[in-house]
BAVOLO-185499 format. One record per atom (N, C-alpha, C): x, z, y; residue in one letter; chain. Coordinates in steps of 0.2 Angstrom, whole numbers, plus 2048, in hexadecimal, padded with zeros to 3 digits. Layout:
<atom x="X" z="Z" y="Y" residuo="A" cadena="A"/>
...
This chain:
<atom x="898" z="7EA" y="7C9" residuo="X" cadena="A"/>
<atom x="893" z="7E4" y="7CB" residuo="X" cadena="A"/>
<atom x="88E" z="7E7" y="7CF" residuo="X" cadena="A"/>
<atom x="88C" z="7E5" y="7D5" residuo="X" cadena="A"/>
<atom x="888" z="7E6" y="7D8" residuo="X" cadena="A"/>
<atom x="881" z="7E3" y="7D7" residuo="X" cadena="A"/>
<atom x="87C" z="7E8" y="7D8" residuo="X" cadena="A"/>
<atom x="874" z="7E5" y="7D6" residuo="X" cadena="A"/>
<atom x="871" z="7E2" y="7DC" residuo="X" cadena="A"/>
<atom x="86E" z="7DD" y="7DB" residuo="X" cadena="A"/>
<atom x="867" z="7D8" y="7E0" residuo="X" cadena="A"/>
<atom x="862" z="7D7" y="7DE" residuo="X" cadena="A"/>
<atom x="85E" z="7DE" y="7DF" residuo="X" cadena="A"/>
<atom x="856" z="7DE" y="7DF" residuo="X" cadena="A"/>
<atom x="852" z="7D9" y="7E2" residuo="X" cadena="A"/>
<atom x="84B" z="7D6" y="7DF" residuo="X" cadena="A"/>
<atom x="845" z="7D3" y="7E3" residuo="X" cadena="A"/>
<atom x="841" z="7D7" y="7E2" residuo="X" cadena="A"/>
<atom x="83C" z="7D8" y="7E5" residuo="X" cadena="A"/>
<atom x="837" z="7DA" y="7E5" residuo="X" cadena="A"/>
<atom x="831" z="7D6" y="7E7" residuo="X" cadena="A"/>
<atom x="82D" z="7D5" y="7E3" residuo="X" cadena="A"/>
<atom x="828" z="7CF" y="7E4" residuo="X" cadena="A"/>
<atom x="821" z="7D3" y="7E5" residuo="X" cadena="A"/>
<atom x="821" z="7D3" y="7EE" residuo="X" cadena="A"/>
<atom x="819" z="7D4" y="7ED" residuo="X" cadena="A"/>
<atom x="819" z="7DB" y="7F2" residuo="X" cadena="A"/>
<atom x="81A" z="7DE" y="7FA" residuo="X" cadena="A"/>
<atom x="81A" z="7E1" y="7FF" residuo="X" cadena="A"/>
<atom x="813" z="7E6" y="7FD" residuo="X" cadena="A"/>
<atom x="811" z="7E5" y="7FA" residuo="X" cadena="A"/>
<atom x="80C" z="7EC" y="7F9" residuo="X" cadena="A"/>
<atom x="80E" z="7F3" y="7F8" residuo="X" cadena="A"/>
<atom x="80A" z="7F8" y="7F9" residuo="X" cadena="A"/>
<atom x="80B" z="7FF" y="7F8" residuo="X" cadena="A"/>
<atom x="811" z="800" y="7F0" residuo="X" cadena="A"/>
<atom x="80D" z="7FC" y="7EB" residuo="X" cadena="A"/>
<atom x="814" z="7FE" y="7E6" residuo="X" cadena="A"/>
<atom x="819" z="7FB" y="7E9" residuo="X" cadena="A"/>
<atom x="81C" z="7F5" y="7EB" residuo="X" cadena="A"/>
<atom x="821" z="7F0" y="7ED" residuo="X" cadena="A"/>
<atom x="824" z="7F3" y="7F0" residuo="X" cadena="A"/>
<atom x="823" z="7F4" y="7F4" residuo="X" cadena="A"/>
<atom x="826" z="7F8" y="7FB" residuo="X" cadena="A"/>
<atom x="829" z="7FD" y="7F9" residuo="X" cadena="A"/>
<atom x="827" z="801" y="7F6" residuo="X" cadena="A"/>
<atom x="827" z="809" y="7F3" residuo="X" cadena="A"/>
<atom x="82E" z="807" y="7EF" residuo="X" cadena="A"/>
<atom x="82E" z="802" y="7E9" residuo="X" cadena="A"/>
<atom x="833" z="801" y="7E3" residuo="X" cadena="A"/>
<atom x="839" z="800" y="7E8" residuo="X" cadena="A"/>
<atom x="838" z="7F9" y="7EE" residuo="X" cadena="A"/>
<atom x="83D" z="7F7" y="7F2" residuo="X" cadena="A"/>
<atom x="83F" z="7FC" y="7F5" residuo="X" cadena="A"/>
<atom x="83C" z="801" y="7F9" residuo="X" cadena="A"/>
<atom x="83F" z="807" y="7FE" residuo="X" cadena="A"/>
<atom x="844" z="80C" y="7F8" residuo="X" cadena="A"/>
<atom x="83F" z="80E" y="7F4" residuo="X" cadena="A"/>
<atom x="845" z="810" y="7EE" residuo="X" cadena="A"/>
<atom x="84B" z="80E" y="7EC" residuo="X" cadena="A"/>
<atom x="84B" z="806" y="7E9" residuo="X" cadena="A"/>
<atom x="852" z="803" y="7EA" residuo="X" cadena="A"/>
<atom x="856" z="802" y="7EF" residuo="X" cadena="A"/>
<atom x="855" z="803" y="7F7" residuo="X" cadena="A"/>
<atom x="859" z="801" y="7FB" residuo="X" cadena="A"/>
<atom x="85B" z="809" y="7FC" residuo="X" cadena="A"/>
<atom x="857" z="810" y="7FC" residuo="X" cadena="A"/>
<atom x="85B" z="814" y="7FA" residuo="X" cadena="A"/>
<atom x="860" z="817" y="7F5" residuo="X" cadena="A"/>
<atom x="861" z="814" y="7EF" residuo="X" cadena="A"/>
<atom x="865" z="814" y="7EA" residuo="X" cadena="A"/>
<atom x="86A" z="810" y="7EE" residuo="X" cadena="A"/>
<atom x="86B" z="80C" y="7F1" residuo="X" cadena="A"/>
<atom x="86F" z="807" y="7F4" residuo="X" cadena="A"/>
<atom x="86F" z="803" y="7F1" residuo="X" cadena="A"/>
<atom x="868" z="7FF" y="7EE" residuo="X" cadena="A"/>
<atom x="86A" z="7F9" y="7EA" residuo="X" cadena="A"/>
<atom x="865" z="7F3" y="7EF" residuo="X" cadena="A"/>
<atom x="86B" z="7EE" y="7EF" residuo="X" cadena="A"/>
<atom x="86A" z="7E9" y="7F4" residuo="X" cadena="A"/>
<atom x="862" z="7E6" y="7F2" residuo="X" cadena="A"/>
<atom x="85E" z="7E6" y="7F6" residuo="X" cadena="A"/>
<atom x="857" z="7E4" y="7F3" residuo="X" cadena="A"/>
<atom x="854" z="7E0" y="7FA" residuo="X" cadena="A"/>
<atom x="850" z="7DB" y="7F6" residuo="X" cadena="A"/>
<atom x="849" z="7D5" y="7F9" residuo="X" cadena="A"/>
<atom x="845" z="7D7" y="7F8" residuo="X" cadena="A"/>
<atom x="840" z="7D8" y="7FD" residuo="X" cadena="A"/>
<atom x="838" z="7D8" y="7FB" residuo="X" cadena="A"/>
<atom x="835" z="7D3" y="7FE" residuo="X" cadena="A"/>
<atom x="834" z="7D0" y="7F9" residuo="X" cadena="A"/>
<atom x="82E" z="7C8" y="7FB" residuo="X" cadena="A"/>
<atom x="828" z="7CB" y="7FA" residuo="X" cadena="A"/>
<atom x="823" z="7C7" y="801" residuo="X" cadena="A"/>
<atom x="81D" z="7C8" y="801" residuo="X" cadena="A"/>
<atom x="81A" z="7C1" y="803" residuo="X" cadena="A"/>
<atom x="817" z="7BC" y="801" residuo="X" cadena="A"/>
<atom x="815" z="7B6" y="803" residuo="X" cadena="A"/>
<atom x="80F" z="7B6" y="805" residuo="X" cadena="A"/>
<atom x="80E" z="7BC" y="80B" residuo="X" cadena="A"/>
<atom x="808" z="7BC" y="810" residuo="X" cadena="A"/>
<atom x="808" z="7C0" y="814" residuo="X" cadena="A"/>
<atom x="80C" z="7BF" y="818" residuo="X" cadena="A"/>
<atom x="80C" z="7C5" y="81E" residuo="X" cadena="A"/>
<atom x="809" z="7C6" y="821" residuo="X" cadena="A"/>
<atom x="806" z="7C1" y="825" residuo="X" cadena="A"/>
<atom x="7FF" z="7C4" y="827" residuo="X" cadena="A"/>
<atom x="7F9" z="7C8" y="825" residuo="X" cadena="A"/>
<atom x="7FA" z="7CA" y="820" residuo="X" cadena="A"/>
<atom x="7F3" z="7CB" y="81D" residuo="X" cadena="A"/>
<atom x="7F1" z="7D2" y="81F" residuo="X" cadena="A"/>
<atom x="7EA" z="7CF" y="823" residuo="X" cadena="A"/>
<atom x="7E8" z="7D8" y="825" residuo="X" cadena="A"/>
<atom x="7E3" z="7D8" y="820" residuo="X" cadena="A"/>
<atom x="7E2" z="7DB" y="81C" residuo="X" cadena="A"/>
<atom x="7DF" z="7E0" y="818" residuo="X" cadena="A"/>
<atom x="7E0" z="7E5" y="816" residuo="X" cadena="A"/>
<atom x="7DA" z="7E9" y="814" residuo="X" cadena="A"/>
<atom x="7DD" z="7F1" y="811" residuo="X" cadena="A"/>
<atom x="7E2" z="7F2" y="80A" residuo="X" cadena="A"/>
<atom x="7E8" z="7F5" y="80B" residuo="X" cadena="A"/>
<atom x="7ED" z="7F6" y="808" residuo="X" cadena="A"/>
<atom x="7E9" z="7F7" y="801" residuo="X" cadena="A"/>
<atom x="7E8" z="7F4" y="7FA" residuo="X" cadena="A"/>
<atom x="7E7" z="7F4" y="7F5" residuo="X" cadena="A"/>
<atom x="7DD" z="7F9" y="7F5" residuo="X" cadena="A"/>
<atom x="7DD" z="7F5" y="7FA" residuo="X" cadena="A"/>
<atom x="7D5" z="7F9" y="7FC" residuo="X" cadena="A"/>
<atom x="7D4" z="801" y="7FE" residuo="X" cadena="A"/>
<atom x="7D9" z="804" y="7FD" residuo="X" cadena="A"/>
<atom x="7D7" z="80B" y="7FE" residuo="X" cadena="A"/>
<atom x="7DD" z="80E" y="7FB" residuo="X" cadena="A"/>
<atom x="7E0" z="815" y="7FE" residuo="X" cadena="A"/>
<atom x="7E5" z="818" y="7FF" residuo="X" cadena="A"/>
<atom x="7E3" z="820" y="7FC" residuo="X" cadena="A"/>
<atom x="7E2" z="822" y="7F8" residuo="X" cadena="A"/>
<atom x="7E1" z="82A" y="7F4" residuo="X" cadena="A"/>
<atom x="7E4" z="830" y="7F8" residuo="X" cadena="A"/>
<atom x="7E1" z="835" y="7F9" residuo="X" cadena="A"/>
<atom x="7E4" z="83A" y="7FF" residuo="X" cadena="A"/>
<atom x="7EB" z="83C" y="7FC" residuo="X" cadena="A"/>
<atom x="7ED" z="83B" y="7F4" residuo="X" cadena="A"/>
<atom x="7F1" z="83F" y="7F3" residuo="X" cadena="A"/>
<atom x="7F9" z="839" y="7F3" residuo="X" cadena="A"/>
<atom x="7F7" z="832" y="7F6" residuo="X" cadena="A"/>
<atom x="7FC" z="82E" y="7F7" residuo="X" cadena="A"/>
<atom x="7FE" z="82D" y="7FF" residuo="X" cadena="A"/>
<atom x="7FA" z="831" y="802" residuo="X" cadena="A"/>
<atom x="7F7" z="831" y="809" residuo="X" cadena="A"/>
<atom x="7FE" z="838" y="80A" residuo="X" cadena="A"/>
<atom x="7FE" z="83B" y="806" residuo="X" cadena="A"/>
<atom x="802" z="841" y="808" residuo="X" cadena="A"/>
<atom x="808" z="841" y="803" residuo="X" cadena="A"/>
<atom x="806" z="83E" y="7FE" residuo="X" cadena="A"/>
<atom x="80E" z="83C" y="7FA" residuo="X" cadena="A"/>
<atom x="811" z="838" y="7FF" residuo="X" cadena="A"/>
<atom x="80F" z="833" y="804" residuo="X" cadena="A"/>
<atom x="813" z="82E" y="807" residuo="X" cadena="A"/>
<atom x="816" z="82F" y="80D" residuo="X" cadena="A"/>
<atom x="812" z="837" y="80F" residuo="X" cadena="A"/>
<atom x="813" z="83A" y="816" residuo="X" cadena="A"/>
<atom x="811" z="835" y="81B" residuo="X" cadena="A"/>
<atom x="80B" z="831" y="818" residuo="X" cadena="A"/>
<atom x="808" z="82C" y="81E" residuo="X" cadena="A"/>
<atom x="805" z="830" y="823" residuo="X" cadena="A"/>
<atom x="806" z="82D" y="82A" residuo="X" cadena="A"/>
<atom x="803" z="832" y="830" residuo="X" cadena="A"/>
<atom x="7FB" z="832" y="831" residuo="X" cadena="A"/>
<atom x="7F8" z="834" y="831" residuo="X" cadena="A"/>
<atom x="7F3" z="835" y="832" residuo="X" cadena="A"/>
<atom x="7EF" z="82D" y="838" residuo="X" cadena="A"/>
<atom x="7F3" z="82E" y="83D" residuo="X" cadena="A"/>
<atom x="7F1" z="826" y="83F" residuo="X" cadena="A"/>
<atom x="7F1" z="821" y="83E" residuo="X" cadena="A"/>
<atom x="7F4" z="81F" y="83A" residuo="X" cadena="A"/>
<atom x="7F4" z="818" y="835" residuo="X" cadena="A"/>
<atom x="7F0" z="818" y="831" residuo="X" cadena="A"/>
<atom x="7EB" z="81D" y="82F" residuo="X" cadena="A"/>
<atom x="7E6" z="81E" y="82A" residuo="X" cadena="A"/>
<atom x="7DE" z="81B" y="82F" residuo="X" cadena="A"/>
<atom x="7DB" z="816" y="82D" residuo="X" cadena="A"/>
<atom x="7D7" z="810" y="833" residuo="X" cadena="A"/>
<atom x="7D0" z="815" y="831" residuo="X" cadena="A"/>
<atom x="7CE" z="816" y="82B" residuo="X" cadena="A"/>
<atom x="7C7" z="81A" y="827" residuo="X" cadena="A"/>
<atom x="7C8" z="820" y="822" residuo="X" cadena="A"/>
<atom x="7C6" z="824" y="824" residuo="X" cadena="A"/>
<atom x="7C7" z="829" y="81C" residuo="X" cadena="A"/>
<atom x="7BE" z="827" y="819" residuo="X" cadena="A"/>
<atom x="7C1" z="826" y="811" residuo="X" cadena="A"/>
<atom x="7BB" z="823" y="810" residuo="X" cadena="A"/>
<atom x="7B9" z="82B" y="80B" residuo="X" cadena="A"/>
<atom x="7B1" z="82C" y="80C" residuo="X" cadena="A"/>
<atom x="7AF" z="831" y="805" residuo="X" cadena="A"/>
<atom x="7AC" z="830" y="7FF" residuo="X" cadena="A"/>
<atom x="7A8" z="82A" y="802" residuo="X" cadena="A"/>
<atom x="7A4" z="826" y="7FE" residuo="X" cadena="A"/>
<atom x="7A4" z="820" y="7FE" residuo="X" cadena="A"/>
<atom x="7A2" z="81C" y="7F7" residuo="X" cadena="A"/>
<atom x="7A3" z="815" y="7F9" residuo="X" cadena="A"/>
<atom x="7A1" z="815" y="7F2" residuo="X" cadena="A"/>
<atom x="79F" z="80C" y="7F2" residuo="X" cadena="A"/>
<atom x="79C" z="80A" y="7EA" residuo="X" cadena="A"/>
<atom x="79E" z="802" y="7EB" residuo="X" cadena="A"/>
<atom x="7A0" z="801" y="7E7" residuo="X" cadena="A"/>
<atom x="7A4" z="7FA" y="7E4" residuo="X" cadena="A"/>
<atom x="7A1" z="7F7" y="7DF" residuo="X" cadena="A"/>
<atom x="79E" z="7F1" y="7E1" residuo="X" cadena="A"/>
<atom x="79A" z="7ED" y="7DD" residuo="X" cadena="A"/>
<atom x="79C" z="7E7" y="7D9" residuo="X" cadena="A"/>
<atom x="79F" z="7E7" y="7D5" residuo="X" cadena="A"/>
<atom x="7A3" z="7DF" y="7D1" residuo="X" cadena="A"/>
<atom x="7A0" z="7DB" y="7D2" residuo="X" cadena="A"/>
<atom x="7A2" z="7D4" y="7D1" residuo="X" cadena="A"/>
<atom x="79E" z="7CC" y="7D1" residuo="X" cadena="A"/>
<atom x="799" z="7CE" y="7CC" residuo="X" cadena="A"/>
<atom x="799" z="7D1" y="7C7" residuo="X" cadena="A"/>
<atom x="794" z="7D2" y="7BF" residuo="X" cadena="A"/>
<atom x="78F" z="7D6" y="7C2" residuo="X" cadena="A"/>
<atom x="790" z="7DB" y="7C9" residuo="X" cadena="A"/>
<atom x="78C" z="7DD" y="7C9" residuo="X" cadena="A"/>
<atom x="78D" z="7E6" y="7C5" residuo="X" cadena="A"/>
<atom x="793" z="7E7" y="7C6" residuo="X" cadena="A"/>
<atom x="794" z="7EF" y="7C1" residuo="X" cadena="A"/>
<atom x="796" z="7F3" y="7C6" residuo="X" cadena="A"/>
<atom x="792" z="7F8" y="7CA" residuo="X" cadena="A"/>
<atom x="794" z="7FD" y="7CF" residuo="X" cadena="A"/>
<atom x="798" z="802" y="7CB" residuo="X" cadena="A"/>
<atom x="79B" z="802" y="7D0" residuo="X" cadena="A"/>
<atom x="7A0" z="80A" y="7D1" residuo="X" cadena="A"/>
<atom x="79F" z="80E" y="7D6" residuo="X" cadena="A"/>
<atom x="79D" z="815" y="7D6" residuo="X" cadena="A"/>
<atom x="79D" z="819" y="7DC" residuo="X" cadena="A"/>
<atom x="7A3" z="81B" y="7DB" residuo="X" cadena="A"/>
<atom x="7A5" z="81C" y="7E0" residuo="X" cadena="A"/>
<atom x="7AD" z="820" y="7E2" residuo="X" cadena="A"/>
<atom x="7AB" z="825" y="7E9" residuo="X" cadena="A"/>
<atom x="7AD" z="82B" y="7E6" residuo="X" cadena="A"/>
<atom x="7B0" z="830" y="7EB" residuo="X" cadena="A"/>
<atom x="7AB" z="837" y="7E9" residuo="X" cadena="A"/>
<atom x="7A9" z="834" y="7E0" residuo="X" cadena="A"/>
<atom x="7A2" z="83B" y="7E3" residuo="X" cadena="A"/>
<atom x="7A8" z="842" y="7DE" residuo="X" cadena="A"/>
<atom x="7AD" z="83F" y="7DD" residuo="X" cadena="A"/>
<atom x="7B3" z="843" y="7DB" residuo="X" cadena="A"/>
<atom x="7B7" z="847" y="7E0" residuo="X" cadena="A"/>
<atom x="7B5" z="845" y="7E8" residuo="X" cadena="A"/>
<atom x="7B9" z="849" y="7EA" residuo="X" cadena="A"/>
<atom x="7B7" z="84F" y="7EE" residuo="X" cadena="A"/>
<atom x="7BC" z="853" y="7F0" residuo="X" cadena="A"/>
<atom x="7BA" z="85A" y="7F1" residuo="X" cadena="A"/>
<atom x="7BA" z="859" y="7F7" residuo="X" cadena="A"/>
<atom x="7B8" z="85F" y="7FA" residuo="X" cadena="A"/>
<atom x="7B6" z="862" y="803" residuo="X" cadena="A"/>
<atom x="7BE" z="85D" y="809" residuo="X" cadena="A"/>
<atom x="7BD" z="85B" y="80A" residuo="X" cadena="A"/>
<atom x="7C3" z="85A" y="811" residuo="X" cadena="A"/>
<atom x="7C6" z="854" y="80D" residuo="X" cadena="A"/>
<atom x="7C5" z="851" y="806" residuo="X" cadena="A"/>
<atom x="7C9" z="84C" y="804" residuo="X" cadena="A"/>
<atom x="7C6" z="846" y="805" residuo="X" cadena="A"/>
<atom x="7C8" z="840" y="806" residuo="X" cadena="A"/>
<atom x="7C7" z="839" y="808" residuo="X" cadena="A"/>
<atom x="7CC" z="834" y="803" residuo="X" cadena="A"/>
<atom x="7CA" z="82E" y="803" residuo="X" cadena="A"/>
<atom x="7CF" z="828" y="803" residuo="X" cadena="A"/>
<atom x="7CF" z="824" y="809" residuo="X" cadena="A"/>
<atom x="7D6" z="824" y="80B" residuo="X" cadena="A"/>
<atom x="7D8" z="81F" y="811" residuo="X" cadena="A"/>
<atom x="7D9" z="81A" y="812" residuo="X" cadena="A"/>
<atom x="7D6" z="815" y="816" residuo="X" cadena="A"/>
<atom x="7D4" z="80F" y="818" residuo="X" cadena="A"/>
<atom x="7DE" z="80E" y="81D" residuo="X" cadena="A"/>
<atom x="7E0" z="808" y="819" residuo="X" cadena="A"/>
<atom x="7E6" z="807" y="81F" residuo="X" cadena="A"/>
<atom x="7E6" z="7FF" y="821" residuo="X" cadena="A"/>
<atom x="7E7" z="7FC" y="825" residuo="X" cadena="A"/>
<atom x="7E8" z="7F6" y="825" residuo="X" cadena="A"/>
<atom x="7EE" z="7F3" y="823" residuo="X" cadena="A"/>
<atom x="7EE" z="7ED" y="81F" residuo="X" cadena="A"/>
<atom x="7F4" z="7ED" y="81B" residuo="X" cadena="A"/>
<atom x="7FC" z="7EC" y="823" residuo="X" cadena="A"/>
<atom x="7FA" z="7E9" y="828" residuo="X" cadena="A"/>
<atom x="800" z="7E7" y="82B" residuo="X" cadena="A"/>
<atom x="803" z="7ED" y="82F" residuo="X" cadena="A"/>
<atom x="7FF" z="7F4" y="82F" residuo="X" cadena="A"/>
<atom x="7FF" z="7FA" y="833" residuo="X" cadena="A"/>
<atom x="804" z="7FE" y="82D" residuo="X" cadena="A"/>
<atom x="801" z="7FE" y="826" residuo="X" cadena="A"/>
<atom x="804" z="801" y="822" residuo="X" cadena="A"/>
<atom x="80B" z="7FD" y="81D" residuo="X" cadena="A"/>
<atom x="80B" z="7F6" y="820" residuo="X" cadena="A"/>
<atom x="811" z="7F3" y="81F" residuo="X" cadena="A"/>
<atom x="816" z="7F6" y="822" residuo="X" cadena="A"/>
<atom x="814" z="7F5" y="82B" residuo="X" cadena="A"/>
<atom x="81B" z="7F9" y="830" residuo="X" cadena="A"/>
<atom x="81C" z="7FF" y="82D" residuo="X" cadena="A"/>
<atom x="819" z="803" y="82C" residuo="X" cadena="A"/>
<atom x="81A" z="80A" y="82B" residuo="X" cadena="A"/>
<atom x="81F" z="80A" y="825" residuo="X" cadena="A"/>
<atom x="81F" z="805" y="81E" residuo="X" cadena="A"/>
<atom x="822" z="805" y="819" residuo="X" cadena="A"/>
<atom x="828" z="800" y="81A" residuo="X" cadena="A"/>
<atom x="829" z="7FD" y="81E" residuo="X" cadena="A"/>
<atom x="82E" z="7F7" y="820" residuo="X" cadena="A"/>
<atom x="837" z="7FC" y="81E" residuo="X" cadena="A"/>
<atom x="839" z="7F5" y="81B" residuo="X" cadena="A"/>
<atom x="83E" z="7F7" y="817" residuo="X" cadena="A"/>
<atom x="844" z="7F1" y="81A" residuo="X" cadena="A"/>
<atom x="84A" z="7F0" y="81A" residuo="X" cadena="A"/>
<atom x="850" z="7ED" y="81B" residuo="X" cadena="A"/>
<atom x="853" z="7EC" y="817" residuo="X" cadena="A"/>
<atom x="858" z="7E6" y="812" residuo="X" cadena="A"/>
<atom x="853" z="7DE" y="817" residuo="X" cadena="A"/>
<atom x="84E" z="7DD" y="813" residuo="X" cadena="A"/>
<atom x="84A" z="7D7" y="818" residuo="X" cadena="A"/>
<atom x="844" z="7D6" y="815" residuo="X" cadena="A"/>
<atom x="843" z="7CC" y="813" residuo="X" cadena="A"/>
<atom x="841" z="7CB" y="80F" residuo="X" cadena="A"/>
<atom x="844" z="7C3" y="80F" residuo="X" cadena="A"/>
<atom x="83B" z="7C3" y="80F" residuo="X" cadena="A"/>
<atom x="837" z="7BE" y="811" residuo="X" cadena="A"/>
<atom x="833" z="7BA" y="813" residuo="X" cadena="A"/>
<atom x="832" z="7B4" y="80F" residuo="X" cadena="A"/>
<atom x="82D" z="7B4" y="809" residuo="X" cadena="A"/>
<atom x="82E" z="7AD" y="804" residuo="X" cadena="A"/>
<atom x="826" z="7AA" y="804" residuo="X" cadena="A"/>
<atom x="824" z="7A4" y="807" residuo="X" cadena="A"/>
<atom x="81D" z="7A1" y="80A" residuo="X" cadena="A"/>
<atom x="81D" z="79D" y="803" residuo="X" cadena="A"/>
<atom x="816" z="7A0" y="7FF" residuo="X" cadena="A"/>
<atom x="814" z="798" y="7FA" residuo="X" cadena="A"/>
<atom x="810" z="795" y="7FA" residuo="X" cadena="A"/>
């Protein structure tokens, strides 16, 4: 019996779980119901999936060092005072780091 995967949702996991399956050779869909969407891929990319993903270094838009995130409540987070000399998190835009991950085939579902 041959398997048909979906995959609901083009993002860094989605993508990742579909390129997986389509190298297993299991016939897979990755639906994404917004292609257009240029925002930062899940807000920010950690140097250590920058280099697990062998992303090229151009497709990377910001290396960010610091940064603080402020919820609707009002509860900051500072981010980045964890990292060390030379490390960064990278800024991608989501339709740059889409091409880069683009997988066959691809089915297209608008809702």
């Amino acid at each position: 019996m041959a398997l048909r995967v979906a995959v609901v949702g083009g993002g860094p996991a989605g993508s990742c779980a579909a390129e997986t399956l389509v190298k297993a050779g299991i016939e897979t869909y990755l639906i994404e119901r917004k292609l257009d969407n240029a925002k930062p891929c899940g807000g920010a990319i950690p140097l250590c999936m920058v280099e697990e993903f062998d992303l090229p270094p151009e497709i990377i838009d910001r290396r960010v060092r610091k940064m603080k995130m402020i919820s609707p409540s009002n509860v900051e987070v500072d981010i980045g005072h964890t990292l060390k000399e030379g490390e960064y998190i990278g800024m991608c835009r989501r339709e740059v780091l889409d091409g880069f991950c683009a997988i066959a085939p691809v089915t297209s579902v608008r809702t």
